[in-house]
C-alpha positions as a Python dict, from the first residue, in 0.01 Angstrom:
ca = {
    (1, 'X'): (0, 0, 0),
    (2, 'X'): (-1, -10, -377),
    (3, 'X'): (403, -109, -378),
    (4, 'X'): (302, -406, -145),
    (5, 'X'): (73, -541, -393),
    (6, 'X'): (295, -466, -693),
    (7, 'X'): (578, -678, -493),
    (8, 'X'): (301, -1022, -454),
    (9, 'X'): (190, -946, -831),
    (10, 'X'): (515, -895, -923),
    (11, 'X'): (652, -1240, -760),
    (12, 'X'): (363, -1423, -917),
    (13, 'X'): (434, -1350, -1253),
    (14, 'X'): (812, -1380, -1230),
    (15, 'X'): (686, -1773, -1071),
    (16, 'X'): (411, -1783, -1362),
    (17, 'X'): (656, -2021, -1614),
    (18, 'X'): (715, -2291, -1342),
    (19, 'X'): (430, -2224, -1059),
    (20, 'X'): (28, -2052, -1069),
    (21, 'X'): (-49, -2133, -717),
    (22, 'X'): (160, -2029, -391),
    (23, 'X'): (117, -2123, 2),
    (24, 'X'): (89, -1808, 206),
    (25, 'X'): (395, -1859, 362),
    (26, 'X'): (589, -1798, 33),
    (27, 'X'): (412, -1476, 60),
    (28, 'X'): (510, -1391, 450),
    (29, 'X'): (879, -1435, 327),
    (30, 'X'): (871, -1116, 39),
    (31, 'X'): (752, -915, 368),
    (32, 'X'): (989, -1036, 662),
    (33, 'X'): (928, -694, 848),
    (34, 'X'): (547, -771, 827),
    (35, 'X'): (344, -1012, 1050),
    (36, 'X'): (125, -1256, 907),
    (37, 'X'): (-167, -1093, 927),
    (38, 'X'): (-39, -791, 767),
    (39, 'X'): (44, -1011, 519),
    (40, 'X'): (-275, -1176, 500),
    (41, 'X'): (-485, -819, 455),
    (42, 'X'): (-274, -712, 168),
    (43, 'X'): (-329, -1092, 28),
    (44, 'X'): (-712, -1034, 98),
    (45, 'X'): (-727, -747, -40),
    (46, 'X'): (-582, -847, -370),
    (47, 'X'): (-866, -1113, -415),
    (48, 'X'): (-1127, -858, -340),
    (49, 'X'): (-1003, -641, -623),
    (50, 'X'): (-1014, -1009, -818),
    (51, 'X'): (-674, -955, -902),
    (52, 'X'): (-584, -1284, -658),
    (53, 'X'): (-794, -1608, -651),
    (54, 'X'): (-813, -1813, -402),
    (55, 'X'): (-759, -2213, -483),
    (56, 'X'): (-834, -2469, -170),
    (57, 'X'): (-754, -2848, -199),
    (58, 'X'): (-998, -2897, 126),
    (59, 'X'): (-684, -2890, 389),
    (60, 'X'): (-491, -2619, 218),
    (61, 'X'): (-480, -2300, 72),
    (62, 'X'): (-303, -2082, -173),
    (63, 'X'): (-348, -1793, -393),
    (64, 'X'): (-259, -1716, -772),
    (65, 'X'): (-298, -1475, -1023),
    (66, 'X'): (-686, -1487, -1107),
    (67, 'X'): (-734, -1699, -1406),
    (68, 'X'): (-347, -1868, -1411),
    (69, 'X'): (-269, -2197, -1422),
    (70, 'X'): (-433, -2536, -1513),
    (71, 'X'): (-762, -2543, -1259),
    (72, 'X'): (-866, -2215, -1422),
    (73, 'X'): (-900, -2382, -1743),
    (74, 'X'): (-1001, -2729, -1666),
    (75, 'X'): (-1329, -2529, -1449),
    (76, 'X'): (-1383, -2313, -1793),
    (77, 'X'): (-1265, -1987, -1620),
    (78, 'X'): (-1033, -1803, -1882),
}
């Protein structure tokens, strides 16, 4: 389990310079021999060890590296 979540952690700091927040689905496609939820345990997973945040617009979701990118800052989280 530990190389799944060094591939997502990986990917989101090789995105970091031009992107903090990703849709799940950008996640489902580093793991095309996993299903979705499979997916979406590792992805849970990640935020419960507050590695991952999640960040909802009301409609949508998507995850990022905890404290990356400009909502962390603008809600004081550093």
């Amino acid at each position: 389990m530990a190389d799944e979540k060094d591939i997502i952690v990986e990917f989101l700091k090789s995105k970091s310079a031009s992107k903090s927040k990703f849709y799940f689905k950008d996640f489902t496609e580093l793991f095309p021999d996993k299903g979705p939820r499979e997916v979406k345990k590792i992805l849970t997973r990640l935020v419960n060890e507050e590695v991952l945040e999640f960040w909802s617009s009301g409609s949508t979701t998507m995850y990022g590296l905890k404290g990356a990118g400009k909502q962390a800052h603008t809600e004081g989280e550093d």
